[in-house]
N, C-alpha and C positions, 0 to 999 in steps of 0.2 A: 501603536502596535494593534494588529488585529483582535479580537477578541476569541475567536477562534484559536489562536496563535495562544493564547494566555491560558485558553482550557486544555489544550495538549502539554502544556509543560507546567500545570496548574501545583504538582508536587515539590517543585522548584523551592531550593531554600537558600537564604545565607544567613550567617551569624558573625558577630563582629563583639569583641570588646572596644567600649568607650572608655576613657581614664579620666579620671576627676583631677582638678589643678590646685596648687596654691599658689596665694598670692607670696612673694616676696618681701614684695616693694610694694605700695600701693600709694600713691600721691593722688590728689584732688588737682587741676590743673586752671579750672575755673568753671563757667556751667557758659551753654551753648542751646539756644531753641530750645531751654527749662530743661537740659540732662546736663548732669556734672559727668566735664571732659577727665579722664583720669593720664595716668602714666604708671604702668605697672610692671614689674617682671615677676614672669609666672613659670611656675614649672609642672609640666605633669607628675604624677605619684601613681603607685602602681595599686591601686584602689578602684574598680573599675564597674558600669556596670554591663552585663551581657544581654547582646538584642538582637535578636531572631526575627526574619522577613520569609512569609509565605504567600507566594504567587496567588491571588483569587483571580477567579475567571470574569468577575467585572472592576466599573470603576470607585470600588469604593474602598473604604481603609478601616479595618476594626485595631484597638490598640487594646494588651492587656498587661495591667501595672502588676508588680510581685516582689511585695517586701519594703521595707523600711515605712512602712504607712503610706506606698504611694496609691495603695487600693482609693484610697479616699480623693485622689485630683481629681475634678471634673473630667469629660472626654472634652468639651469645647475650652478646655483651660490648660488642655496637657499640649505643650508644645511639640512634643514627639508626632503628636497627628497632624498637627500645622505643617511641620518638616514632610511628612508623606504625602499630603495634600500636594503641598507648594511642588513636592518632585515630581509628582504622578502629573499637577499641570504640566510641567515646564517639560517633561519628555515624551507626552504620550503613551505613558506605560500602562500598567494594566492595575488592578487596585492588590495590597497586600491585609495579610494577615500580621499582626507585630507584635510580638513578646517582648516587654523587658523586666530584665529580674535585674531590681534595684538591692545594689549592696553601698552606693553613694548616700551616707545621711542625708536625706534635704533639709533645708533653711540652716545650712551648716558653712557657708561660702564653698563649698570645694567643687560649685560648678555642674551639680548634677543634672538640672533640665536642659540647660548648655551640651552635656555632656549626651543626652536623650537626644537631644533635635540631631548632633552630628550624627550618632549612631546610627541613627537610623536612614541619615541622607546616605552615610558611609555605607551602610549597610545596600541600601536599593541599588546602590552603584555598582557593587560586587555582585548584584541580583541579576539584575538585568546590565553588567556588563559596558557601563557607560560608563567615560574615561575624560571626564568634564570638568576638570580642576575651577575653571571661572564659574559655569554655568551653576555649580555647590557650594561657593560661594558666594555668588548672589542670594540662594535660597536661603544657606545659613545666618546671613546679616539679616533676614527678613522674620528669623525666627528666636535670637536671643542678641544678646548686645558681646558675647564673646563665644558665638559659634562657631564664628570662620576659625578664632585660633583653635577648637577642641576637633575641627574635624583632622587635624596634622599631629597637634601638641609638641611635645618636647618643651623647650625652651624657647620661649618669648618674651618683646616687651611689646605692651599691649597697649595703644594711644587712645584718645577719644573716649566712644563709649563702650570700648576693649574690642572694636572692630575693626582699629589698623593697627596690623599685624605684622610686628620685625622679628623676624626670625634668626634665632642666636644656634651658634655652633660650637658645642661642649662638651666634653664628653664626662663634666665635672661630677662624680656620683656623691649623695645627699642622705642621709638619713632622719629619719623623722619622726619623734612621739607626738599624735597628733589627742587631743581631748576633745571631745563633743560635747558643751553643756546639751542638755532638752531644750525646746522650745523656739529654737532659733533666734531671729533676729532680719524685722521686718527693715530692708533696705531702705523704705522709703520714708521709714522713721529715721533710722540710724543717719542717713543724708541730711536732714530734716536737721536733726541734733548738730550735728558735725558745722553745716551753715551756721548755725547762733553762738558757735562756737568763735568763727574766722580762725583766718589761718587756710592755710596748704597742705602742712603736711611736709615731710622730707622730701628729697629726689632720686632718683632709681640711678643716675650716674653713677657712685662709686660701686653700688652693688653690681651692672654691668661690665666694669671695670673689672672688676675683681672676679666675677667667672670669666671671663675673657682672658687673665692671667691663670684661670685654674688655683685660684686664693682661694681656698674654703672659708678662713679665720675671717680675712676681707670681706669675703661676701657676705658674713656672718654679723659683722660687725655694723653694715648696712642696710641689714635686712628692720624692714620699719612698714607700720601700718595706719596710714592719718586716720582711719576709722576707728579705730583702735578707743581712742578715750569715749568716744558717743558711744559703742557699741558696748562698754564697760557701764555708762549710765542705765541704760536701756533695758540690761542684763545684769546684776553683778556676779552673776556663776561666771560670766566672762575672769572678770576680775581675780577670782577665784581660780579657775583654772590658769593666769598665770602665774602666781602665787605657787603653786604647785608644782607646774613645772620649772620653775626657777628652783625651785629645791635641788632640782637635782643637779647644779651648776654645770649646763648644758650653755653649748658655744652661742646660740640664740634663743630666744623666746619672741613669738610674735603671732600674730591675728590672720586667719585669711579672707577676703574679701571685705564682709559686714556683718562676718561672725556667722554663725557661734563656732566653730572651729577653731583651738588656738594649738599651736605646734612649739617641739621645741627639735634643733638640730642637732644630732649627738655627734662626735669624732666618726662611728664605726656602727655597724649593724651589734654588734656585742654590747656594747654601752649602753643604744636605745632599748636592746633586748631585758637587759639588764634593771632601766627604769622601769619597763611596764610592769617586770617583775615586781617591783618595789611600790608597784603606785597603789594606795589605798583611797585614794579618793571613790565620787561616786561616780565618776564621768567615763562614759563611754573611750575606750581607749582602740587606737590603732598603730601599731609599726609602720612605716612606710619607708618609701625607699622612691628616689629618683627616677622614670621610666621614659625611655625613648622610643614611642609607637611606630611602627613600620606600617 
């Protein structure tokens, strides 16, 4: 696009929410060119963070973080400018301005710089109007290891390095008390652990199975996290917050990603309402709920 062309409509905006995911199911499958292949079923949650794209008149990209301590990521480390970079090559467009106010905890597994890089592809796409399902994700595989699934979300299971992506049809609705120890939980430790460990892990069939029937209990009963015991060493607030949330004898308890996020699934938006109320602990807490992105 002309540059010319980019300074007459230089006031141009779009804004987009991104939605953070949990994992399910998370299985270890075996490791491939030094990345462990997984298998997982993930769902979006309506926890989300908001990202703003403004037209500048050349080719270059300023990004500005806001909230949850994202002030502090590098600019050459924030994958959100990777994704604008990578777009601005692949279409010829003009360079943006990009806001995003993080309300996604990071180093929490629920997907947040995953969740940045889609936003913001999503976002340029609505900006300048380009309607390139393949061509976003190639960008997005290029920028996180489960971008291609956060630029759609919903319901998925996620293969490999969570980059091939089955897209599942449910309209099954989830509620969630999710706990955030501090500190997170470094992936490439918690892998690291998990390997000296051996073992797999469960399998995400029956929990497929079971939203595919619309089984809540089923699905419940399947839901499992092989990172779970390394990410518990590493951490024991992990440990702790399941502990906690088993008190409340809720349908599941389980891990998302490689932590520190642990969640439990209630019957009903009343119930999980219900726990937050009750919960004394010292951990960040959040309701959540099921969300299907349009």
């Amino acid at each position: 696009m002309p540059l010319a062309l980019c300074y007459n409509k230089l006031m141009e905006s779009a804004r987009v929410k991104s939605f953070a995911k949990l994992n399910l199911t998370l299985r270890v499958t075996g490791v491939k060119d030094g990345y462990h292949m997984l298998d997982s079923l993930v769902t979006s949650v309506d926890l989300y963070d908001a990202i703003t794209v403004k037209k500048r008149r050349d080719k270059l990209v300023s990004v500005s973080m806001r909230g949850c301590g994202s002030e502090s990521i590098p600019f050459d480390k924030n994958n959100a400018v990777k994704a604008a970079e990578l777009f601005i090559e692949r279409y010829g467009v003009c360079g943006a301005d990009i806001t995003v106010y993080k309300n996604i905890p990071m180093g929490s597994g629920l997907g947040g710089s995953s969740a940045d890089s889609a936003g913001v592809i999503n976002a340029l796409s609505k900006l300048h109007k380009i309607n390139d399902p393949v061509g976003m994700k190639l960008i997005a595989d290029l920028t996180g290891s489960d971008t291609r699934y956060m630029l759609d979300g919903g319901y998925a299971r996620l293969y490999g390095r969570g980059n091939e992506v089955e897209r599942l049809q449910s309209d099954l609705k989830l509620n969630f008390l999710l706990l955030v120890p501090d500190g997170g939980v470094s992936s490439g430790k918690c892998f690291e652990k998990f390997d000296l460990s051996g073992g797999l892990g469960g399998d995400s069939d029956g929990a497929c199975a079971a939203l595919s029937a619309g089984d809540k209990r089923a699905l419940c009963k399947n839901m499992n996290n092989a990172l779970a015991p390394a990410a518990k060493s590493l951490s024991p607030d992990i440990g702790v917050a399941f502990g906690e949330l088993l008190s409340f004898d809720p349908l599941a308890v389980n891990m998302t990603g490689s932590g520190s996020g642990v969640y439990a699934v209630f019957e009903n938006a009343e119930y999980c309402a219900y726990a937050k109320s009750r919960y004394r602990g010292k951990f960040k807490t959040y309701c959540l709920k099921t969300v299907f992105p349009t």
